[in-house]
N, CA and C atoms as an extended XYZ file, in Angstrom:
150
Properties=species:S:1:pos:R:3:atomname:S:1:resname:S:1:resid:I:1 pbc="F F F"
N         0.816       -1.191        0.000 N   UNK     1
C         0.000        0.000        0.000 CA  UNK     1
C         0.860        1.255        0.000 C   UNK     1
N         1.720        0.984        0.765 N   UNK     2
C         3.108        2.146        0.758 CA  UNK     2
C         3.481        3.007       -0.925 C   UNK     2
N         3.752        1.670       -1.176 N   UNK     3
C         4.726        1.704       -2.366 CA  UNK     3
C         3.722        2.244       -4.027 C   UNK     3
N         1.988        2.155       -3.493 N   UNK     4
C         1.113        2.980       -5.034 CA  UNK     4
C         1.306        4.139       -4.570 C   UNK     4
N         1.089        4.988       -3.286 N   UNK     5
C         1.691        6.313       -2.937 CA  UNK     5
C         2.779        6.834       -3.091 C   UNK     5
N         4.287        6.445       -2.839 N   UNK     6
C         5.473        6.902       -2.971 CA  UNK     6
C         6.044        6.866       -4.005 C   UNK     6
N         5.979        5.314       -4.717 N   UNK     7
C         6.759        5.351       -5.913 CA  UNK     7
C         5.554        5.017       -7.224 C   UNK     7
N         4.850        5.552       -7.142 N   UNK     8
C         3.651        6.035       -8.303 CA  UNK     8
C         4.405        7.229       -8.901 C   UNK     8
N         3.816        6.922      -10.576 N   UNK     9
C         4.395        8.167      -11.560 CA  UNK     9
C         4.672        9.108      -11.547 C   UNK     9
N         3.385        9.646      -11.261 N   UNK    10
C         2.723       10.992      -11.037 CA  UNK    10
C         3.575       11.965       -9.937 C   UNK    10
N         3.321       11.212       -8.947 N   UNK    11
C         4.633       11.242       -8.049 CA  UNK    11
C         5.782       11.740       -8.143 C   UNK    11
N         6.474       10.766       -8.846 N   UNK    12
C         7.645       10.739       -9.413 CA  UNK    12
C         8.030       11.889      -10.120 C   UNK    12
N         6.878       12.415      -11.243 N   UNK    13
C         6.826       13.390      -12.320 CA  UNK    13
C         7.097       14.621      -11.264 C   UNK    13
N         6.065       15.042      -10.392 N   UNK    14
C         6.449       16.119       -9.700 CA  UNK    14
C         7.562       15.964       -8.929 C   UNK    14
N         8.653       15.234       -7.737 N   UNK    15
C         9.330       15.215       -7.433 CA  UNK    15
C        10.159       15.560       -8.593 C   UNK    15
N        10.656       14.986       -9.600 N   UNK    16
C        11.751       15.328      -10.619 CA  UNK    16
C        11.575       16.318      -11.132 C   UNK    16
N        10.888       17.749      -11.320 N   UNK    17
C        10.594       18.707      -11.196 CA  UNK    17
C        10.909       19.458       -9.938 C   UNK    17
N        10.772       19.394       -8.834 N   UNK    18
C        11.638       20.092       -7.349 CA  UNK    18
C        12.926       19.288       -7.219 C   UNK    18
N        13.172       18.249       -7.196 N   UNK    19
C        14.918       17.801       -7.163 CA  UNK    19
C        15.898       17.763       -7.665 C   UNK    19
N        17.093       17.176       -7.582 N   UNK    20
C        18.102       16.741       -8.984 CA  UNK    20
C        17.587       15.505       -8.754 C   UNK    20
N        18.273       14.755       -9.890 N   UNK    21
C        18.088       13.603      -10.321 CA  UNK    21
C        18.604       12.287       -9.576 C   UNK    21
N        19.855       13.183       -8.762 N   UNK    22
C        20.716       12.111       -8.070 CA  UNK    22
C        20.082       12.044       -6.407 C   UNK    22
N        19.443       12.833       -6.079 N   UNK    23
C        18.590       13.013       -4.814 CA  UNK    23
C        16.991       11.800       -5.299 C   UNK    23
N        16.506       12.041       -6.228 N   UNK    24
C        14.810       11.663       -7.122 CA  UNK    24
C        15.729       10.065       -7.059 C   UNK    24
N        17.072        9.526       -7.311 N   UNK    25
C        17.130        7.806       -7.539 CA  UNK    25
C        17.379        7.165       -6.050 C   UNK    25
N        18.200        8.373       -5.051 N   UNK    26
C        18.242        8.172       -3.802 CA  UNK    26
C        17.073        7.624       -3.310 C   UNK    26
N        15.874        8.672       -3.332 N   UNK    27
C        14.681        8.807       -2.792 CA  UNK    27
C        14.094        7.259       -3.028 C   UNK    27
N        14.184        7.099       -4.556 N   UNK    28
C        13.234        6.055       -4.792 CA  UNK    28
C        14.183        4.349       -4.379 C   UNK    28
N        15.162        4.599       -4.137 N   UNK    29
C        16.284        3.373       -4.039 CA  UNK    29
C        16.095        3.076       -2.306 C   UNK    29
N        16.001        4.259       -1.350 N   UNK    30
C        16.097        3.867       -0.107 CA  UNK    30
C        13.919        3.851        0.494 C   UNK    30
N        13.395        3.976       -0.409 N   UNK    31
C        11.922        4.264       -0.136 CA  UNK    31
C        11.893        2.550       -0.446 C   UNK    31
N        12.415        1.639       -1.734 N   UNK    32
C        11.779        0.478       -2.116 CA  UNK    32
C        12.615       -0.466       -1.266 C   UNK    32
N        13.799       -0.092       -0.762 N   UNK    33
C        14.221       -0.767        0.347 CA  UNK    33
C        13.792       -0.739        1.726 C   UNK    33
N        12.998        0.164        2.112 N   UNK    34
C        12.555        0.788        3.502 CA  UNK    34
C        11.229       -0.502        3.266 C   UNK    34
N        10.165        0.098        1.988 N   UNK    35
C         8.961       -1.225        1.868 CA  UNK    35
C         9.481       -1.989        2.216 C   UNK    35
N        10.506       -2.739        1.029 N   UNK    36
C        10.495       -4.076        1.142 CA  UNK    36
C        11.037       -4.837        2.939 C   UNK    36
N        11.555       -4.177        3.100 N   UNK    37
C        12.022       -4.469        4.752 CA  UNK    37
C        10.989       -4.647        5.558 C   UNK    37
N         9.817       -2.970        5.903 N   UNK    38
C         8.982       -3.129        6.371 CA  UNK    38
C         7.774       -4.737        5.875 C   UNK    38
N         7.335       -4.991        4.953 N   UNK    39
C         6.907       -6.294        4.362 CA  UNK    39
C         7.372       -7.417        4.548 C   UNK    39
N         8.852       -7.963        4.708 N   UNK    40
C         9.212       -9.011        5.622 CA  UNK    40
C         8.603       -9.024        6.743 C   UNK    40
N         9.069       -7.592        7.803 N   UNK    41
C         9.087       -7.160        9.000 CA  UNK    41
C         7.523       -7.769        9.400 C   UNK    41
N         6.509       -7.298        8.927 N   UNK    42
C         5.326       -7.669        8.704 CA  UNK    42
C         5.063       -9.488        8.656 C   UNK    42
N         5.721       -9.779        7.699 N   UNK    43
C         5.359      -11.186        7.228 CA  UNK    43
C         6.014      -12.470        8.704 C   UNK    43
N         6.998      -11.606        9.416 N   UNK    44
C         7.703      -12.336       10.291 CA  UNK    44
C         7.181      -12.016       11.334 C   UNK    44
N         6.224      -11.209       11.605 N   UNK    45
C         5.443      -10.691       12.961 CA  UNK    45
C         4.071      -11.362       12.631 C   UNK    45
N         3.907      -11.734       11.828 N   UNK    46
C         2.456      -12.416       11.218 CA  UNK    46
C         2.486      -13.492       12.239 C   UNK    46
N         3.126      -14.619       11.811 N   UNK    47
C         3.167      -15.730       12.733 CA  UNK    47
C         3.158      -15.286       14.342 C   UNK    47
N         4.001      -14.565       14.573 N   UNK    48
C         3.760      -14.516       16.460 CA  UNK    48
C         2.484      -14.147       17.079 C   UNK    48
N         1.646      -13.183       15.920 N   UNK    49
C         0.132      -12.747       16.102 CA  UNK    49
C        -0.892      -13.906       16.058 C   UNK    49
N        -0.691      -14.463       15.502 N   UNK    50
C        -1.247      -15.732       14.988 CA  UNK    50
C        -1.398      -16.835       16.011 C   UNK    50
């Protein structure tokens, strides 16, 4: 759910318009690593809820 908000186009389109380019691959490189972490994080707390 994170990841249609942050790293959606549209998004994207306006950020690369206020940033440089090398800040806009940062953004999107440590945002799809932050998801994907949080989503393990999730998937491994599943079971103890359970």
């Amino acid at each position: 759910m994170m990841a249609v908000t942050t790293l959606s186009l549209p998004s994207l389109i306006m950020l690369r318009k206020s940033v440089k380019p090398k800040l806009l691959v940062l953004f999107i490189g440590i945002c799809t690593i932050g998801i994907i972490l949080v989503g393990y994080l999730f998937n491994a707390l599943q079971f103890l809820l359970i």
